[in-house]
ZAFIRO-869183 format. One record per atom (N, C-alpha, C): y, z, x. Coordinates in steps of 0.05 Angstrom, whole numbers, plus 5000, padded with zeros to 4 digits. Each point is the difference from the previous one (the first is absolute). Example, Ala and Ser with C-alpha at 12.3 -4.5 7.8 and 13.67 -1.06 7.14 Angstrom:
<nodes>
488651565264
502450004982
502450005018
502149864993
502450015016
502250144985
</nodes>
This chain:
<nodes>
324302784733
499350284995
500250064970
498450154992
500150114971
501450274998
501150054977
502250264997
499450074973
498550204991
499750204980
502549964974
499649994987
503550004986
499550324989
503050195001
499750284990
500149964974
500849894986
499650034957
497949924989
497649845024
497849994987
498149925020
497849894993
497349945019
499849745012
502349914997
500149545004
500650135032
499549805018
500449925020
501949725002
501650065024
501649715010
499949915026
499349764998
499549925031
503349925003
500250115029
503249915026
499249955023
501649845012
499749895016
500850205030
497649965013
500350225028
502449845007
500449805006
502549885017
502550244997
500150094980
502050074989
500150364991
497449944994
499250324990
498850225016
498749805029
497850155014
501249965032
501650025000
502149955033
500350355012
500449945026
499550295012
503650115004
499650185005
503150204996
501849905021
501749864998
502050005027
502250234992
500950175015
501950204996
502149945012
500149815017
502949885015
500849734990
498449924989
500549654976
502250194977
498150174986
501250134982
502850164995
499550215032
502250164995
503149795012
499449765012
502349825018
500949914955
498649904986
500049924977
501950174977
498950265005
501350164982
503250095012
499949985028
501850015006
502749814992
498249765008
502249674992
501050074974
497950084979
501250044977
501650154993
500150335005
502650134994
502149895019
499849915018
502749955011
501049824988
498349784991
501449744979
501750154983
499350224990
501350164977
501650045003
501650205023
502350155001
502549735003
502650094983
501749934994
501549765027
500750245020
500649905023
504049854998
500750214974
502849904992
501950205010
499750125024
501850235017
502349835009
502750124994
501649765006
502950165022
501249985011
501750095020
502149875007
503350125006
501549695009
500550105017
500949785020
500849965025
502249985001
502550105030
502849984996
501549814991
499249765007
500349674984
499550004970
497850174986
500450004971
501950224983
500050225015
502550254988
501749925000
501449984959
502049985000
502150105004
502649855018
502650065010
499750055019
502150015026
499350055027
500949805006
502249854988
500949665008
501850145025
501650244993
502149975027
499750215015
502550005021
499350245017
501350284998
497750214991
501050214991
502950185012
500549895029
502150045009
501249995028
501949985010
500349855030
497550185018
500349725022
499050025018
499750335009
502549945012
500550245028
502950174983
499950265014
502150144996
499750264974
497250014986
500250154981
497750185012
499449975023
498650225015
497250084984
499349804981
496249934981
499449785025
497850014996
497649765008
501149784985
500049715022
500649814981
497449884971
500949934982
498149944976
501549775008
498849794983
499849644987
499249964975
499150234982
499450014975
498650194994
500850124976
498950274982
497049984996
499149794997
497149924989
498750095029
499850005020
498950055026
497250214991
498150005014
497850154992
500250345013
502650025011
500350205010
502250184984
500449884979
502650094967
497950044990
501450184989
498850084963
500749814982
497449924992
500249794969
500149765020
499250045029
499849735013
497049854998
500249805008
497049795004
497450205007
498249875006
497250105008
498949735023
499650215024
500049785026
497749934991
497250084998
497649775000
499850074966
501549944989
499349974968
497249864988
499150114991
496949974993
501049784967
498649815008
500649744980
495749974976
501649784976
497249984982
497449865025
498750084997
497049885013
498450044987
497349784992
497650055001
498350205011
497450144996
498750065013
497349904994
500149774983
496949885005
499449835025
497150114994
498449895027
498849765005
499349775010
497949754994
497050124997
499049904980
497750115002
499049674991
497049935011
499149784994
498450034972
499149834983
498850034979
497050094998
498749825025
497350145010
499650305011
502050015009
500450335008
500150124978
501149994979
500650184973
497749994979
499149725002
497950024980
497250175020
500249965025
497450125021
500350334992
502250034991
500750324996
499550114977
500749894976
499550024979
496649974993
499749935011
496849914999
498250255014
501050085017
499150225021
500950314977
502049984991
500650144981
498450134971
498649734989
499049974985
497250125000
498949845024
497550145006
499650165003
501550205025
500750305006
499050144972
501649964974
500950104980
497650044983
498049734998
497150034990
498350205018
500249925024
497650205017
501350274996
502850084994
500250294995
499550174964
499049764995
499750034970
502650074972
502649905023
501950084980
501349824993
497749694988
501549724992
498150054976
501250074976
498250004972
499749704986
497849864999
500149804972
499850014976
502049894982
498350084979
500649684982
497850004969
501049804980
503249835004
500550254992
503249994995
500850234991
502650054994
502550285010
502349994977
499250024970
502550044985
500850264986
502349984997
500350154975
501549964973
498950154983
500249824978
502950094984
501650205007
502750135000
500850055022
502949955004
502250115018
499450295010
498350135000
500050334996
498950115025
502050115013
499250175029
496950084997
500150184975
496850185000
498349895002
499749774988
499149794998
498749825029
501250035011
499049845028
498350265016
501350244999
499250265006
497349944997
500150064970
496350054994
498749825009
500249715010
498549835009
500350085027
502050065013
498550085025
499050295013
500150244977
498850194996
496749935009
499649794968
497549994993
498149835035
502349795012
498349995014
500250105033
501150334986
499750145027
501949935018
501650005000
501549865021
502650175010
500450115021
502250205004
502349835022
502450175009
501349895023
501849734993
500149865011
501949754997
498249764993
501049914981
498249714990
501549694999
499749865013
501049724992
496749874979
503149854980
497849794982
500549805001
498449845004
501049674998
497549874985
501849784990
500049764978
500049815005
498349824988
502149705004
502350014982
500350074982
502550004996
500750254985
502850205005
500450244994
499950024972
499850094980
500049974963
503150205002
501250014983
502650144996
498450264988
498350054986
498350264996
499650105022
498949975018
499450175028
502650045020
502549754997
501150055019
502550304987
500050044973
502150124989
497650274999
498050025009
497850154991
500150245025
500349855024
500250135029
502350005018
502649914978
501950025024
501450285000
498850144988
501650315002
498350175017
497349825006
499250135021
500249995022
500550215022
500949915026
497549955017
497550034994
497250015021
499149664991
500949984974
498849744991
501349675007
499449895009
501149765006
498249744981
502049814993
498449774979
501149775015
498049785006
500349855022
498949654983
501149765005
498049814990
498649905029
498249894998
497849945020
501849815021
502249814987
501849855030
501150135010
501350274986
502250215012
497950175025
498150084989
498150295013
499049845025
499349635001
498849895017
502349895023
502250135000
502349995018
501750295012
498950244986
501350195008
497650235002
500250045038
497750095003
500450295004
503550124996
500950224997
498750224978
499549794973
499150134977
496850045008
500049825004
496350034996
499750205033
500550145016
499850125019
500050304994
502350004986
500850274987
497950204981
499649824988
498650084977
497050174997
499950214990
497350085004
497649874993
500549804973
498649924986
501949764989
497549784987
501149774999
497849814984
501949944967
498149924981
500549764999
498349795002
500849724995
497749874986
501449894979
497449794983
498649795006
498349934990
498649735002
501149765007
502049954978
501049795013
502349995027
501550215005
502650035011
498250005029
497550085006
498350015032
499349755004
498549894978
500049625002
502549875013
503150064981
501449855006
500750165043
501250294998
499750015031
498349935015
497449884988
498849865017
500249795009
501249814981
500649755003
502749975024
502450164999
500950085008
500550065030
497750145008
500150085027
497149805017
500049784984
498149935011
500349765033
</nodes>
């Protein structure tokens, strides 16, 4: 398939395998899912009457003091005692197979051209650190809402250029071709010449 580039009149041929695949919405959303859950921490930690310290002896006889007998202070039924099903560290990532993720990402991708909000261009710099600076470039090319950009590789000009922005995200082409959170989100989505070659290679 051929793709228009937006900074000028060149055309680029991609590969349908990759670029021209039809929408799975349950490949995708099982995908995006695997991924934030990979994310979350999963470091909730709890002790059990066996880990609360002290509680070695017995807080006091048996029989004759007219209390309920205890066997130790730590009991989950004291204050400052244990926690009966104490919630311990766990994972929450999911198995996901590799063909499944790249089948998604790919489904992703395409989606994103047929909605017209995958921009190509030359290439994407700037030539100072300067917020305004990235502004007017994407002023000039119209562009409102949330933007991811990706690169093959980020320049320290662009990445110090957009990180005060919260709509703007700066991505390199291995990062953006593994996190299908960013590229989902986004209203719009600039990627260069070379950085679509390399996700192409990529998800092939």
């Amino acid at each position: 398939m051929e793709i228009k580039l937006s900074s000028s009149q060149k055309k680029i041929e991609l590969a349908d395998s990759v670029f021209a695949c039809e929408f799975n919405e349950s490949l995708i959303h099982q995908i995006v899912t695997a991924y934030m859950a990979a994310g979350r921490a999963g470091t909730k930690a709890q002790k059990t009457r066996a880990e609360v310290s002290g509680g070695g002896s017995k807080p006091f006889k048996q029989k004759g003091t007219g209390r309920a007998r205890a066997g130790t202070i730590r009991s989950p039924i004291w204050r400052k005692g244990g926690i009966v099903f104490a919630a311990k560290p766990r994972s929450y990532k999911q198995k996901v197979n590799k063909k499944m993720y790249k089948g998604a990402l790919r489904s992703i991708f395409s989606e994103l051209i047929r909605q017209e909000r995958l921009l190509i261009v030359d290439e994407f710099q700037v030539d100072a650190p300067k917020t305004k600076s990235l502004l007017k470039m994407l002023d000039k090319m119209k562009i409102e809402g949330s933007v991811l950009i990706i690169a093959d590789s980020v320049e320290e000009n662009l990445y110090l250029s957009a990180r005060n922005l919260p709509e703007v995200e700066v991505r390199d082409a291995a990062t953006a071709a593994t996190d299908p959170v960013s590229l989902v989100k986004a209203d719009k989505i600039i990627v260069t010449q070379a950085a679509i070659k390399e996700i192409e290679g990529l998800l092939k």
